[in-house]
ZAMARGU-4260 file (C-alpha; in steps of 0.2 Angstrom, whole numbers, plus 5000, padded with zeros to 4 digits):
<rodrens>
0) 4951/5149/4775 | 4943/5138/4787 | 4925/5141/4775 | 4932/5136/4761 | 4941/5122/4770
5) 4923/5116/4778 | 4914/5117/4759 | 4926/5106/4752 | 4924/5094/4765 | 4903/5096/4763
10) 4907/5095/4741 | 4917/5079/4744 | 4905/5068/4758 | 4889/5075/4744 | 4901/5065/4731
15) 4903/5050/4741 | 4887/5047/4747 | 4881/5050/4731 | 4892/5037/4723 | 4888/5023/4734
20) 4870/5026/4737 | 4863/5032/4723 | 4865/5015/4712 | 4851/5011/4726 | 4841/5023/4725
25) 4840/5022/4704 | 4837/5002/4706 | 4821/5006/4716 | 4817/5018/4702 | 4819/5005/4688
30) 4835/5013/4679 | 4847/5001/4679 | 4857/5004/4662 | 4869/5008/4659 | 4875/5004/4675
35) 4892/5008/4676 | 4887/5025/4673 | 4874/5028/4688 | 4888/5029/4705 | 4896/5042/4693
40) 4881/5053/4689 | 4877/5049/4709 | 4893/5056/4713 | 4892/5075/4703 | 4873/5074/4708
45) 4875/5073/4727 | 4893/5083/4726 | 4880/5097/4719 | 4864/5095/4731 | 4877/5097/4745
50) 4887/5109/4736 | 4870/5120/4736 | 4867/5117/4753 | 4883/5126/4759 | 4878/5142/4757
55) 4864/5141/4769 | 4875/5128/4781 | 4893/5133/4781 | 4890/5149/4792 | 4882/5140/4805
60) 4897/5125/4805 | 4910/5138/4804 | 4904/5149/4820 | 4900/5133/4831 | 4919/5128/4825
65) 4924/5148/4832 | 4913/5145/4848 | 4922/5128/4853 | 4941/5134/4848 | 4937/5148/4858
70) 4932/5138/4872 | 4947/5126/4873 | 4959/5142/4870 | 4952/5148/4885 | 4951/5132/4896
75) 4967/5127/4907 | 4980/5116/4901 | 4975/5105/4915 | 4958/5103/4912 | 4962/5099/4894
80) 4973/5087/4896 | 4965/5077/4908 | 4948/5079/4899 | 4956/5071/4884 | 4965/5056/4897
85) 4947/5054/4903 | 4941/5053/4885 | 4955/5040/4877 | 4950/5030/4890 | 4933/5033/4888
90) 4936/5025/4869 | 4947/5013/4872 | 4934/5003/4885 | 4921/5004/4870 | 4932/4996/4859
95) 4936/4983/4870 | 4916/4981/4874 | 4910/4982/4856 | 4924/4967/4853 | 4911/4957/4863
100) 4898/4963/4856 | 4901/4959/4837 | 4901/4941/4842 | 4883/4940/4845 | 4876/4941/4827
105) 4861/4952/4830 | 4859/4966/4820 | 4853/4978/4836 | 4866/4973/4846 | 4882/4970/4834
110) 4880/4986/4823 | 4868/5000/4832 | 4873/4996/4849 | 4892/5000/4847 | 4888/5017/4842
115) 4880/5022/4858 | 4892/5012/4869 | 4904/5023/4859 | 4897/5038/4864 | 4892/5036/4882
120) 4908/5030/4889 | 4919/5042/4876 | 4908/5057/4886 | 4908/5046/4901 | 4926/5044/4901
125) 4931/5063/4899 | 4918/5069/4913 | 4926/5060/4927 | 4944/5067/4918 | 4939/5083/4918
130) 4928/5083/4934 | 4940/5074/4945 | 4957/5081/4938 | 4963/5091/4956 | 4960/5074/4962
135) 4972/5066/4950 | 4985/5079/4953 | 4983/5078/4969 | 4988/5059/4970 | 5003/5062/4956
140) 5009/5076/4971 | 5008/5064/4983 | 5014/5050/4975 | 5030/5060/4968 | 5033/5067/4988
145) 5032/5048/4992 | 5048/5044/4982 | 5060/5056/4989 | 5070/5059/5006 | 5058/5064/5021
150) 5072/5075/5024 | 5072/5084/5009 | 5059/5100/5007 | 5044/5097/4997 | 5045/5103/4978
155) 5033/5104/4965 | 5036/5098/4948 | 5048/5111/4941 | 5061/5108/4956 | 5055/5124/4964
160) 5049/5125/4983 | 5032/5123/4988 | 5018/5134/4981 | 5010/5147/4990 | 4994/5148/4990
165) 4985/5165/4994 | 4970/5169/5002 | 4958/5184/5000 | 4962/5190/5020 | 4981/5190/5014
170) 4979/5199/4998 | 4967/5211/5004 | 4982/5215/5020 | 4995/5219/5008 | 5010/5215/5018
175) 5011/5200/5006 | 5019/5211/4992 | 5034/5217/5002 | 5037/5199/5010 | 5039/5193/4993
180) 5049/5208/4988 | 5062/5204/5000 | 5063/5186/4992 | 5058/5177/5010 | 5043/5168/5001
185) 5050/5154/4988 | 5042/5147/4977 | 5027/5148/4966 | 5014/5160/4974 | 4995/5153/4969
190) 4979/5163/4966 | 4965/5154/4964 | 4950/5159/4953 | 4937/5157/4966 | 4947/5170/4978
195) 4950/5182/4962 | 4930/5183/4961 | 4928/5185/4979 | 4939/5201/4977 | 4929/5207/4963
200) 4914/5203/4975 | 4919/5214/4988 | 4925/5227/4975 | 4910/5229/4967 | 4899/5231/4987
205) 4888/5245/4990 | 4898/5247/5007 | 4913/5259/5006 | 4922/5250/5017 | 4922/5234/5009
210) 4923/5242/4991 | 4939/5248/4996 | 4946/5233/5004 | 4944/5223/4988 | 4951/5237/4978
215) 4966/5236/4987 | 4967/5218/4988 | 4967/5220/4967 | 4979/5233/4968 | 4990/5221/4980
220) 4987/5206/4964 | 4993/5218/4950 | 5011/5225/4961 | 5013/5206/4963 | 5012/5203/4944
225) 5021/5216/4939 | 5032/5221/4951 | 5036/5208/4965 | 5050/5196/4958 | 5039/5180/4960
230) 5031/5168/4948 | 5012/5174/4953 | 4999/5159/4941 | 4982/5161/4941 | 4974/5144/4946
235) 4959/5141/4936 | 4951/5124/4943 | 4936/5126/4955 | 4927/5111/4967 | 4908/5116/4962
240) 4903/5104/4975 | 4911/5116/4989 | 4902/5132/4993 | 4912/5139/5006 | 4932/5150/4999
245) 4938/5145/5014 | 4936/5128/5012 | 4940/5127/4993 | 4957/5135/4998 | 4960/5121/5013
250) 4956/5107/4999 | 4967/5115/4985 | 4982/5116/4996 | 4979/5099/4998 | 4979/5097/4981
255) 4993/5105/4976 | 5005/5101/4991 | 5007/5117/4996 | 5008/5129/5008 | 4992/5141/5013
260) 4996/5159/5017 | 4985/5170/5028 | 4980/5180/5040 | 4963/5175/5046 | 4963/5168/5062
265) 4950/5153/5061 | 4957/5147/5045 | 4973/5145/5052 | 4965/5132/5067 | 4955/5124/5053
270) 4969/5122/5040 | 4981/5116/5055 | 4966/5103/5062 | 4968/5095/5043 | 4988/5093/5043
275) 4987/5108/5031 | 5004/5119/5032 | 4999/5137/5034 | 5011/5153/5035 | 5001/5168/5045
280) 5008/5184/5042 | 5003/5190/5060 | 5013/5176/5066 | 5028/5182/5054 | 5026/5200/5060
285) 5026/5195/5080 | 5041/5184/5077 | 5050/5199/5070 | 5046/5213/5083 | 5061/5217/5093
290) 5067/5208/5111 | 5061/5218/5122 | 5066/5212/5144 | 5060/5216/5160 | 5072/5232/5164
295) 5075/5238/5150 | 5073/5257/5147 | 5064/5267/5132 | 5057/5283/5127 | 5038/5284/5123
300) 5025/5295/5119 | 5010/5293/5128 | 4994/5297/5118 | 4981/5291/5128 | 4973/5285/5143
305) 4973/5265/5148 | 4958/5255/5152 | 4963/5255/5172 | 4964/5269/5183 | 4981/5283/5181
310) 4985/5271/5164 | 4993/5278/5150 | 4995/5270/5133 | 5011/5272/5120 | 5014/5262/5106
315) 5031/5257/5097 | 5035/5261/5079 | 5028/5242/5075 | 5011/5246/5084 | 5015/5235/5098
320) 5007/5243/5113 | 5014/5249/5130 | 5003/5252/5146 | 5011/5265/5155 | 5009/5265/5175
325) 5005/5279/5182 | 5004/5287/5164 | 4988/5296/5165 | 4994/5313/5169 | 5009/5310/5154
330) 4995/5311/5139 | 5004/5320/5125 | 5022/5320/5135 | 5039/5311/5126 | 5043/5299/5141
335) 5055/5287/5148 | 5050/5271/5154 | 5057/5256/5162 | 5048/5238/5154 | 5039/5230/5170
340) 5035/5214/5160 | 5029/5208/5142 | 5012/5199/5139 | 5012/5188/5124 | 4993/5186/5116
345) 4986/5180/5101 | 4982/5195/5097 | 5001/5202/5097 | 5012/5208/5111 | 5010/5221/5128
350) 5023/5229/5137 | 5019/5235/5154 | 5030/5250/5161 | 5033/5263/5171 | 5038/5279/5172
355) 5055/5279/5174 | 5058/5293/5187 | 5043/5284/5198 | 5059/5270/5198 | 5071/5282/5205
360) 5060/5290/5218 | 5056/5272/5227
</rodrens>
């Protein structure tokens, strides 16, 4: 359809310019009468020179059409719609300017400068639409934050909390999925592009290790897409001038207004240095491990030995680990124990204990 569509268009622009230009052309040749027949014969001339040329042009029209429709199907929303804001403009400052310039009277300037004022600031104009567009979002988030109650939570457009945006550290840890599976994330939860290609990166390594770490972390994306109840969207923009995930992912969340989710230790003091909000999960998982006071009493297992002398080492069910006094000679023994103290450190918590009939003898 679209061929057929494309060689009418080609049969009826032959006809035209053949109706208005050929009278020219036949008055530099000398024929001149009868003259009210020459734009006619002009026109089923031209509509058939053109009409030929469509079997040897058509197909090359028609797949250019196929590559740029497949092109702007693929492209985001976004982009598209701030490409084309970028371009109206683009036009409508060229119109405004060739106004001006029509006054002037010279051919060059009046009639074949237009055209390329036309032309740079329409491509002009949709460049710096399409280039700049996260930072125009950006400053609609911000503006629309600006008009509500400081006391309210921020939302995003749809009246939904803040989005989440998730980083490859997060994703390859996997706890993500069951904290969205219990509904204690709300929101949107936000994959960029950039951090999908990282995964695919590591995925694709030569090292074992890493090759399985990356597979997981796609493993963890497709639970959350078909299994997690969340609203998991692919974000497809990307900041070419950045080189650094980590960074692209501190200015997106920006951006966007939202919230960055991870694990990784320095991004968190970078993210928080910028006023970004972060949610790490090791914080999450420290803030949930049980109380646990001076005197209380439990039952360990002691597996190994401690870094100081006659230490033993247990660990609860939540990996937190206990250093057992005088646990050396306990290795492999069900124990009880009596909590001496609790060390909180970044990296989570230590109990110190000891052996509860060492409490009895003194």
């Amino acid at each position: 359809m679209l061929k057929k569509i494309i060689q009418l268009f080609i049969i009826v622009a032959g006809g035209t310019l053949g109706f208005l230009y050929f009278p020219n052309l036949a008055a530099l040749a000398g024929f001149e009468e009868p003259s009210w027949l020459i734009p006619y014969f002009g026109l089923v001339f031209g509509a058939i020179i053109l009409f030929l040329l469509t079997f040897w042009l058509v197909d090359y029209v028609v797949d250019f059409l196929k590559i740029i429709e497949e092109r702007l199907v693929k492209a985001p929303v976004g982009d598209l719609l701030f490409g084309s804001l970028g371009l109206i403009v683009g036009l409508v400052t060229a119109f405004l300017v060739n106004i001006y310039l029509q006054g002037f009277g010279i051919a060059l300037v009046s009639e074949i400068l237009p055209i390329f004022v036309t032309l740079i600031l329409g491509y002009l104009g949709f460049q710096v639409g399409f280039k700049r567009r996260n930072e125009f979002i950006g400053l609609l988030s911000k503006t629309r934050n600006k008009e509500k109650d400081p006391n309210e939570k921020a939302v995003d457009g749809d009246g939904s909390i803040r989005p989440k945006i998730l980083d490859t550290s997060v994703i390859i840890d996997g706890r993500i999925a069951d904290i969205c599976d219990t509904h204690f994330l709300e929101g949107s939860i936000i994959i960029p592009h950039f951090v999908l290609e990282e995964l695919q990166h590591i995925a694709d390594s030569s090292d074992v290790l890493k090759r399985n770490r990356g597979r997981r972390g796609l493993d963890i994306l497709n639970r959350l897409q078909k299994e997690v109840p969340v609203d998991v969207q692919i974000y497809e923009g990307d900041f070419e001038e950045i080189h650094e995930v980590d960074s692209k992912l501190v200015k997106l969340t920006k951006l966007l207004d939202g919230v960055l989710v991870t694990n990784d230790f320095n991004l968190n003091k970078v993210s928080e240095f910028q006023n970004v909000t972060v949610l790490n999960i090791n914080d999450l998982a420290n803030a949930v491990k049980p109380v646990v006071l001076p005197g209380e009493e439990m039952n360990v297992h002691v597996i190994k030995a401690g870094k100081e002398d006659k230490q033993g080492v247990a660990y609860l069910d939540d990996g937190t680990m206990i250093v057992v006094e005088d646990g050396k000679g306990f290795i492999g023994d069900a124990l009880d124990v009596i909590v001496t103290s609790v060390l909180q450190t970044s990296a989570g918590r230590m109990i110190f204990a000891k052996p509860k009939a060492m409490e009895k003898a003194q």
